[in-house]
C-alpha positions in Angstrom: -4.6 21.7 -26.9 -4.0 18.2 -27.2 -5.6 15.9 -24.4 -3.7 13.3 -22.6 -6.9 10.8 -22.2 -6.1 7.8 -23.8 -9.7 6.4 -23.5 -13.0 8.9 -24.4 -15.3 10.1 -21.7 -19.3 10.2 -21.9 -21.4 11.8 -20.5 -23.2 10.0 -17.9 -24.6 10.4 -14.5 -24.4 7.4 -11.8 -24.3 7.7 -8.1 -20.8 6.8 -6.8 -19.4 6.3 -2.9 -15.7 7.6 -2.7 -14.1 5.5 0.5 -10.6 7.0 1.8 -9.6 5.3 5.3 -12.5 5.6 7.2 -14.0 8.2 4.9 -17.0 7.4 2.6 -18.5 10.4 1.0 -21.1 10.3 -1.6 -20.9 11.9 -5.4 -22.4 11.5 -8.8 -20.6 11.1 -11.7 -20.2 13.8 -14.7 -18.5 11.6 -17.3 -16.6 8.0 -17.1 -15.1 6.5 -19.8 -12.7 3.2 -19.0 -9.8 5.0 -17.8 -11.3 6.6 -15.1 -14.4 9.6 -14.3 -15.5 12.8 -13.3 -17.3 12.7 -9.9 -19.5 15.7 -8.6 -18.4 15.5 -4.4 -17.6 17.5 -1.4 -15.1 14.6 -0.9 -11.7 16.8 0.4 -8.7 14.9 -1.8 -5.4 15.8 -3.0 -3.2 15.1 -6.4 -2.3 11.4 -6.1 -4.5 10.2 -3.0 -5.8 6.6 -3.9 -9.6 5.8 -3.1 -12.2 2.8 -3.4 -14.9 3.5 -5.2 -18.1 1.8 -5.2 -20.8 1.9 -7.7 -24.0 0.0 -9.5 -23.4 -0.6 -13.6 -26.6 -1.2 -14.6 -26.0 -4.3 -16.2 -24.0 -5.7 -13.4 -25.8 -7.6 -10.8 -23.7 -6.1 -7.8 -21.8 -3.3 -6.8 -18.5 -2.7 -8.0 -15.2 -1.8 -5.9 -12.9 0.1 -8.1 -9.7 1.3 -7.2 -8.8 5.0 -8.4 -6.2 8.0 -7.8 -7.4 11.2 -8.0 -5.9 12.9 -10.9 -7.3 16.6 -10.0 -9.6 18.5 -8.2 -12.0 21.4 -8.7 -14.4 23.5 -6.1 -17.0 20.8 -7.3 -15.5 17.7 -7.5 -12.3 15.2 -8.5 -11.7 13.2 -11.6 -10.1 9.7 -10.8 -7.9 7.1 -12.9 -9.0 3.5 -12.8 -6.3 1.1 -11.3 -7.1 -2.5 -12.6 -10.3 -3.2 -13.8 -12.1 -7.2 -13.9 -13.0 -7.8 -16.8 -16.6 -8.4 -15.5 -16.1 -4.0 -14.8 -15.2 -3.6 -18.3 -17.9 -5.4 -19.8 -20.3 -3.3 -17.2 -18.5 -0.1 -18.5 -19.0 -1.1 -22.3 -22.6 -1.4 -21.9 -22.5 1.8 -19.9 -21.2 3.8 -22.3 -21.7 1.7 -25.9 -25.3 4.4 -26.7 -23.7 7.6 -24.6 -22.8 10.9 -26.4 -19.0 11.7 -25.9 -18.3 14.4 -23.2 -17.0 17.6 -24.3 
């Protein structure tokens, strides 16, 4: 079956902190690729809710604040869509993932 990902996923595992209104949960991160990731969570979310995300790239001095939308949920987590991305986030994810096996 044909996937509808437009960017790969790899296999890495980060911790994350999923903030929804006055919600933040924590997670860690199954795969990520630069359209969006795969976050381990108890966070409770629906088809289409839109959440912050922060997070440490290792080569990125700061946190980073990325908006997502979850794109699905399973007993064990949700996998999110990157809204816009600074280029500095990019970069961050490039690094990231430029030596990572591709996810299955």
């Amino acid at each position: 079956m044909p996937t509808r990902r437009v960017h790969d996923r790899y296999d890495v595992s980060l911790p994350v902190t999923i903030l929804s209104g006055s919600s933040e949960v924590s997670g860690l991160t199954r795969n990520v690729g630069l359209g969006g990731m795969f976050i381990f969570t108890d966070f409770s979310a629906q088809f289409g809710d839109r959440v912050l995300l922060r997070l440490r790239l290792p080569a990125l001095r700061e946190d980073s604040r990325i908006e997502a939308t979850v794109r699905w949920v399973e007993p064990d987590g949700v996998g999110v869509q990157f809204g816009s991305l600074r280029a500095m986030e990019v970069w961050g994810l490039n690094q990231l993932l430029k030596a990572r096996p591709l996810s299955d």
